[in-house]
VEXLO-947108 format. One record per residue: x, y, z of N, C-alpha, C in turn; residue in one letter. Coordinates in Angstrom, 2 decimals. Example, Ala and Ser with C-alpha at 12.3 -4.5 7.8 and 13.67 -1.06 7.14 Angstrom:
VEXLO-947108
- 13.19:-5.69:7.80:12.30:-4.50:7.80:13.20:-3.30:7.80:A
- 12.85:-2.25:7.08:13.67:-1.06:7.14:12.90:0.03:7.87:S
***
This chain:
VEXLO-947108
- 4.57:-21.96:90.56:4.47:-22.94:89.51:2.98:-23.21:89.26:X
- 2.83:-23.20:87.99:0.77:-23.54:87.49:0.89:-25.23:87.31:X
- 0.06:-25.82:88.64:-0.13:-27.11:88.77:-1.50:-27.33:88.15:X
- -1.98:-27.60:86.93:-3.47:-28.20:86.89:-4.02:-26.68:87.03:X
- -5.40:-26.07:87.43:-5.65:-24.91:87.82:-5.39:-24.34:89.33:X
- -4.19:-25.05:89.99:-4.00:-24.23:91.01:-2.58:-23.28:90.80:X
- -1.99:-22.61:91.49:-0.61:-22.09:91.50:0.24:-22.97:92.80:X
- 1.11:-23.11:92.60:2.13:-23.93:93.51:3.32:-23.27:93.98:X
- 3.36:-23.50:95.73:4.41:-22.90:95.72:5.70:-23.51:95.78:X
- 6.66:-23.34:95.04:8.04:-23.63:93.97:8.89:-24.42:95.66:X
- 8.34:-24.13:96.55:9.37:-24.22:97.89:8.64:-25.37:98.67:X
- 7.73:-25.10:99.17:7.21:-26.38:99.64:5.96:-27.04:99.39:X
- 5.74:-26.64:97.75:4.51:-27.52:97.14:2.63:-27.29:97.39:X
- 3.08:-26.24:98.42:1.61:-26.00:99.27:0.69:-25.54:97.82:X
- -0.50:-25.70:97.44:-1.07:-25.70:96.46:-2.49:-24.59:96.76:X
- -2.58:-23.56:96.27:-3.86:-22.30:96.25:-5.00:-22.62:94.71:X
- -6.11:-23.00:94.66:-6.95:-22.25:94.15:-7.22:-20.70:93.04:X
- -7.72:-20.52:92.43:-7.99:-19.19:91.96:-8.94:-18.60:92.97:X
- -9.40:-18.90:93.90:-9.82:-17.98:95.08:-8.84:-17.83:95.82:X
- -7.96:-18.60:96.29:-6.60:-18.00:96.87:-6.66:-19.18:98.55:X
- -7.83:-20.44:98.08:-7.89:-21.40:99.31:-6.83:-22.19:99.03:X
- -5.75:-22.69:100.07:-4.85:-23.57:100.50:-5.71:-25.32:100.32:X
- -5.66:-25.71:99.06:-5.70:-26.96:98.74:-5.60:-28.51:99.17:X
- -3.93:-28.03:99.46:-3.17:-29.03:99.42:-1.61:-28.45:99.87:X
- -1.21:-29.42:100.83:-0.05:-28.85:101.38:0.85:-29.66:101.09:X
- 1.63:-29.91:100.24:3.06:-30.48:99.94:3.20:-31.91:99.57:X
- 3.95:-32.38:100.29:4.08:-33.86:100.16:3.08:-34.81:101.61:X
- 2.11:-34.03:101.62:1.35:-34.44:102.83:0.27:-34.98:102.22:X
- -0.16:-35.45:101.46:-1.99:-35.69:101.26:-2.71:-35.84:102.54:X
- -2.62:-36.38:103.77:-3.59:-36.39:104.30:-3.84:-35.24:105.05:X
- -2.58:-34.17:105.26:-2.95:-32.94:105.87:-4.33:-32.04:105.12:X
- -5.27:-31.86:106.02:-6.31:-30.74:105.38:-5.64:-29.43:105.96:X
- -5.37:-28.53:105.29:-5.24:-26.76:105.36:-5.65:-26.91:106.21:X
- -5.36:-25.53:106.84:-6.15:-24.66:108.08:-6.84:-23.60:107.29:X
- -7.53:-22.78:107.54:-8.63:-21.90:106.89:-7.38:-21.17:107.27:X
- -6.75:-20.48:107.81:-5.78:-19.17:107.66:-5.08:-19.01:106.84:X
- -4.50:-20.39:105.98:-3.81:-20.60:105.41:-4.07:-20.27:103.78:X
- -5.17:-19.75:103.59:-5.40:-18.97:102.76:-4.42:-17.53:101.95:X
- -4.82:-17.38:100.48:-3.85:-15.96:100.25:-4.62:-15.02:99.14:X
- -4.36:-14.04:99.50:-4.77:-13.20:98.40:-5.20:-13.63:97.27:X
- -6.57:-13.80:96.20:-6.15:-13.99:95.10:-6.39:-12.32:94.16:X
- -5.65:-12.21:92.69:-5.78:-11.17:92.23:-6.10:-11.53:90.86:X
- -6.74:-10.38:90.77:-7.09:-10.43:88.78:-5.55:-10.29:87.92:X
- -5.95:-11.20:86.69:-4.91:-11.19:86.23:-5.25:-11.56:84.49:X
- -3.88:-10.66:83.66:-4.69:-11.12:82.31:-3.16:-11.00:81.37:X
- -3.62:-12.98:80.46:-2.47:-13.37:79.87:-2.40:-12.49:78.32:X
- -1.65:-11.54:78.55:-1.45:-10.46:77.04:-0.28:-10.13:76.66:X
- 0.07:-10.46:75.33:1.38:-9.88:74.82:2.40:-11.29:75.14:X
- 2.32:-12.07:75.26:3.09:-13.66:75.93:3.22:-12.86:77.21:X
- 2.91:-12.35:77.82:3.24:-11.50:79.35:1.83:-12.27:80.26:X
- 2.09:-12.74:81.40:0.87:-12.52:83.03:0.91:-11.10:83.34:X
- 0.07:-10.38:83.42:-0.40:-9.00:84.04:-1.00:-9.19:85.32:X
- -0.63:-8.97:86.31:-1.63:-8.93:88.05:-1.45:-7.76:87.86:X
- -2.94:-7.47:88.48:-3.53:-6.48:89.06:-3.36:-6.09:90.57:X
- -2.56:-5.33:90.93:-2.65:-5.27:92.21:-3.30:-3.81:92.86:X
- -4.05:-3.66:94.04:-4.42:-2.38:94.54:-4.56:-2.47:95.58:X
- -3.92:-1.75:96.59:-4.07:-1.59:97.88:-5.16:-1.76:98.44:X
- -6.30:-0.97:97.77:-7.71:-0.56:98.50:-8.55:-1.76:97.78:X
- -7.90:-3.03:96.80:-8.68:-3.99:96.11:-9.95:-3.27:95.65:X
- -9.59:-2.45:94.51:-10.23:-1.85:93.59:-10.05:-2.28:92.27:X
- -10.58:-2.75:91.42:-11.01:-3.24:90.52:-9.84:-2.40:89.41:X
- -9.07:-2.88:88.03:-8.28:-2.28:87.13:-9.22:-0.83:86.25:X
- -8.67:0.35:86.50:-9.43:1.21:85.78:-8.84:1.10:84.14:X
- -7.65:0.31:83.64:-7.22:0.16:82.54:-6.89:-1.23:82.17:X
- -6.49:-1.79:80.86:-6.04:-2.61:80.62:-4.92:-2.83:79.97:X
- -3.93:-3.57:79.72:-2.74:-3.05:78.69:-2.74:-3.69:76.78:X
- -2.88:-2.92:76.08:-3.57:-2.83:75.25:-2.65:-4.12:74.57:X
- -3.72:-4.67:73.85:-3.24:-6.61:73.16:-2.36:-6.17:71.86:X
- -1.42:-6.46:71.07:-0.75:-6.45:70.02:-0.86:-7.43:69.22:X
- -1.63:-7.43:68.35:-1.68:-8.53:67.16:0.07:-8.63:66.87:X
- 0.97:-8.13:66.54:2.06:-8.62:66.07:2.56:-9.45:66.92:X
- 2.55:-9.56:68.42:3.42:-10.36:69.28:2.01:-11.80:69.44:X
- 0.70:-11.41:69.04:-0.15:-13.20:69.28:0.47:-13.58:68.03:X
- 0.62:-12.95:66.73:0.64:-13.51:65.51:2.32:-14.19:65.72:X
- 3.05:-13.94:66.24:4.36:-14.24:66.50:5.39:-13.50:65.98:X
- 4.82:-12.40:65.09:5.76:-11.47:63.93:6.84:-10.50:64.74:X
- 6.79:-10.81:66.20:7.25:-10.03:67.05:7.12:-10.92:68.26:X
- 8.62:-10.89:68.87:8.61:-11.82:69.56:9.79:-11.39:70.90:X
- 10.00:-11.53:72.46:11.05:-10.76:72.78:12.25:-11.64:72.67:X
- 12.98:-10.53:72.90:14.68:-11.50:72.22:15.54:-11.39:73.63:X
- 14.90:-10.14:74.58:15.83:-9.91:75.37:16.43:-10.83:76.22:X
- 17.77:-10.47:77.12:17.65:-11.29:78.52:18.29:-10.82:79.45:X
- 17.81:-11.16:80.70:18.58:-10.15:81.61:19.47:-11.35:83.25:X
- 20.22:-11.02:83.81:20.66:-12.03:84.33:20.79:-10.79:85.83:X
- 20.95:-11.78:86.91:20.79:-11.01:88.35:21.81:-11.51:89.46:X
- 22.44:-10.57:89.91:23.72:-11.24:90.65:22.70:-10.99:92.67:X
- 22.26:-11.97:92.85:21.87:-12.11:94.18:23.08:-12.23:95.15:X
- 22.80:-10.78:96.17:24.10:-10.80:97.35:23.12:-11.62:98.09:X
- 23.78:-12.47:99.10:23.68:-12.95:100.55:23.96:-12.62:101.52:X
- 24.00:-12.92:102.43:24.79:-13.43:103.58:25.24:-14.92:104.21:X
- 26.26:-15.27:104.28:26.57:-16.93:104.28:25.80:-17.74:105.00:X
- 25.13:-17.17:105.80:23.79:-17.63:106.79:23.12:-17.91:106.32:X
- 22.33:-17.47:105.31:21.45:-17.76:104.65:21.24:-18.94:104.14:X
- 22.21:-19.42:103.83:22.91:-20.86:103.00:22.28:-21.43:104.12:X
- 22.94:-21.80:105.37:22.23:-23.22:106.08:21.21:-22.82:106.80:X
- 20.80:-21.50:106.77:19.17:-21.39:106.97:18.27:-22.03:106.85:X
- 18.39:-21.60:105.18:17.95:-22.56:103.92:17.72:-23.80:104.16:X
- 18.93:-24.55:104.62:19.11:-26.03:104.30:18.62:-26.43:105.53:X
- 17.86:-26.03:106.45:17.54:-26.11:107.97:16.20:-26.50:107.47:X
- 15.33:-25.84:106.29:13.69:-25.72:106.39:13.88:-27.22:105.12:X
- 14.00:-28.11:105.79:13.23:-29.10:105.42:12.28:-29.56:104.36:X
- 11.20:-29.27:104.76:10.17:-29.17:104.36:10.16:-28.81:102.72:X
- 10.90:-28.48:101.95:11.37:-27.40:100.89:11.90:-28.59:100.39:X
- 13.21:-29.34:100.57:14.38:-29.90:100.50:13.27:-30.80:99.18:X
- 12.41:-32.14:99.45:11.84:-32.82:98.56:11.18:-31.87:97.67:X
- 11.04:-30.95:97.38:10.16:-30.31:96.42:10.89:-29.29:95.33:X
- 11.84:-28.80:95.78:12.64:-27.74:95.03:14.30:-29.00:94.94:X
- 14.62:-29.45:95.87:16.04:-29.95:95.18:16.08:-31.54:95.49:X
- 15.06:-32.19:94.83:14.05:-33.76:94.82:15.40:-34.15:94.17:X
- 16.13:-34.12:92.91:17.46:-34.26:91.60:18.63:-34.80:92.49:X
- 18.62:-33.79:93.35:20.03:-33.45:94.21:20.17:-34.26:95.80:X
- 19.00:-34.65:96.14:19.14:-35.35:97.35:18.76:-36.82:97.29:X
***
Protein backbone atom coordinates (compact mmCIF):
# COMPACT_ATOMS: atom_id res chain seq x y z
CA UNK A 1 0.00 0.00 0.00
CA UNK A 2 1.60 3.81 -1.02
CA UNK A 3 1.36 5.59 2.45
CA UNK A 4 2.54 9.36 1.89
CA UNK A 5 6.07 8.50 0.08
CA UNK A 6 6.63 5.33 1.80
CA UNK A 7 5.20 1.73 0.65
CA UNK A 8 3.28 -0.16 3.41
CA UNK A 9 3.04 -3.40 4.22
CA UNK A 10 -0.89 -4.38 3.62
CA UNK A 11 -0.28 -7.08 6.76
CA UNK A 12 1.28 -5.49 9.49
CA UNK A 13 1.66 -1.78 8.56
CA UNK A 14 5.55 -1.88 8.85
CA UNK A 15 6.37 1.23 6.66
CA UNK A 16 9.87 1.33 3.98
CA UNK A 17 11.25 4.45 2.46
CA UNK A 18 12.31 4.70 -1.29
CA UNK A 19 15.74 3.52 -0.07
CA UNK A 20 14.12 0.47 1.22
CA UNK A 21 14.81 1.78 5.35
CA UNK A 22 12.12 0.31 7.80
CA UNK A 23 10.47 3.63 9.06
CA UNK A 24 7.97 2.73 11.08
CA UNK A 25 6.61 -0.45 12.35
CA UNK A 26 2.83 -0.80 12.61
CA UNK A 27 0.70 0.22 15.24
CA UNK A 28 3.82 0.82 17.44
CA UNK A 29 5.08 4.50 17.21
CA UNK A 30 7.46 4.24 19.77
CA UNK A 31 9.21 1.13 18.35
CA UNK A 32 12.49 2.39 16.35
CA UNK A 33 13.38 -0.40 13.45
CA UNK A 34 16.29 -2.42 13.76
CA UNK A 35 18.79 -1.64 10.89
CA UNK A 36 18.17 -5.35 9.48
CA UNK A 37 14.96 -4.63 9.02
CA UNK A 38 15.61 -3.02 5.99
CA UNK A 39 14.52 -4.24 2.11
CA UNK A 40 15.52 -4.10 -1.19
CA UNK A 41 14.66 -0.98 -2.90
CA UNK A 42 14.21 -1.15 -6.91
CA UNK A 43 13.87 1.20 -9.84
CA UNK A 44 10.66 1.60 -10.98
CA UNK A 45 8.64 3.57 -13.72
CA UNK A 46 4.80 4.67 -13.71
CA UNK A 47 3.92 4.02 -17.74
CA UNK A 48 0.94 3.10 -19.63
CA UNK A 49 -1.47 3.40 -16.09
CA UNK A 50 0.99 0.27 -15.32
CA UNK A 51 4.13 0.33 -12.10
CA UNK A 52 7.10 -1.28 -14.00
CA UNK A 53 10.00 -2.72 -11.33
CA UNK A 54 12.99 -3.36 -12.46
CA UNK A 55 14.35 -6.30 -11.17
CA UNK A 56 18.07 -7.96 -11.70
CA UNK A 57 19.75 -10.44 -9.99
CA UNK A 58 23.27 -8.98 -10.39
CA UNK A 59 21.39 -5.22 -9.55
CA UNK A 60 22.28 -3.98 -12.85
CA UNK A 61 20.80 -1.06 -13.96
CA UNK A 62 17.50 -1.47 -16.93
CA UNK A 63 19.24 -1.84 -20.42
CA UNK A 64 15.54 -0.93 -21.83
CA UNK A 65 12.53 0.84 -21.10
CA UNK A 66 8.89 0.00 -22.04
CA UNK A 67 7.96 2.30 -24.57
CA UNK A 68 5.08 5.26 -23.24
CA UNK A 69 1.73 5.29 -25.46
CA UNK A 70 0.18 8.56 -25.92
CA UNK A 71 -3.24 6.79 -26.53
CA UNK A 72 -3.49 5.09 -23.03
CA UNK A 73 -1.99 8.89 -21.04
CA UNK A 74 -4.53 10.61 -23.37
CA UNK A 75 -7.21 8.07 -22.09
CA UNK A 76 -8.32 7.10 -25.84
CA UNK A 77 -7.34 3.66 -24.73
CA UNK A 78 -7.94 2.36 -21.68
CA UNK A 79 -7.81 -1.54 -20.21
CA UNK A 80 -11.17 -3.19 -19.98
CA UNK A 81 -9.85 -6.50 -18.96
CA UNK A 82 -10.32 -8.67 -15.77
CA UNK A 83 -9.06 -11.57 -14.47
CA UNK A 84 -10.16 -13.41 -11.20
CA UNK A 85 -7.89 -16.24 -9.18
CA UNK A 86 -9.12 -19.27 -7.38
CA UNK A 87 -6.39 -19.55 -4.37
CA UNK A 88 -6.00 -23.42 -3.11
CA UNK A 89 -5.07 -23.76 0.64
CA UNK A 90 -4.67 -25.88 3.08
CA UNK A 91 -7.21 -25.56 6.15
CA UNK A 92 -4.18 -24.77 8.32
CA UNK A 93 -3.47 -22.01 6.91
CA UNK A 94 -6.72 -20.40 8.07
CA UNK A 95 -5.74 -20.39 11.88
CA UNK A 96 -2.18 -19.88 11.10
CA UNK A 97 -3.22 -16.81 9.84
CA UNK A 98 -5.42 -15.91 12.65
CA UNK A 99 -2.49 -16.87 15.19
CA UNK A 100 -0.14 -13.73 13.76
CA UNK A 101 -1.71 -11.10 15.54
CA UNK A 102 0.09 -8.52 14.81
CA UNK A 103 -1.73 -8.32 11.17
CA UNK A 104 -5.30 -8.72 12.78
CA UNK A 105 -5.55 -4.46 13.53
CA UNK A 106 -4.21 -3.54 10.21
CA UNK A 107 -5.66 -5.75 7.43
CA UNK A 108 -9.14 -6.84 9.21
CA UNK A 109 -9.43 -3.34 11.70
CA UNK A 110 -13.80 -3.51 9.92
CA UNK A 111 -14.16 -7.02 11.16
CA UNK A 112 -12.79 -7.17 14.69
Amino acid sequence: VVNGDCVQCPFHAWQFNAEGTCIGVGGHPDVIPPKSSGIQSYEVLEANGLIYVHYDAELRDPSWKPPVFDEIASGKWYLGAWSGHEVLTHCAEIPENGSDTAHLDVLHKEFI
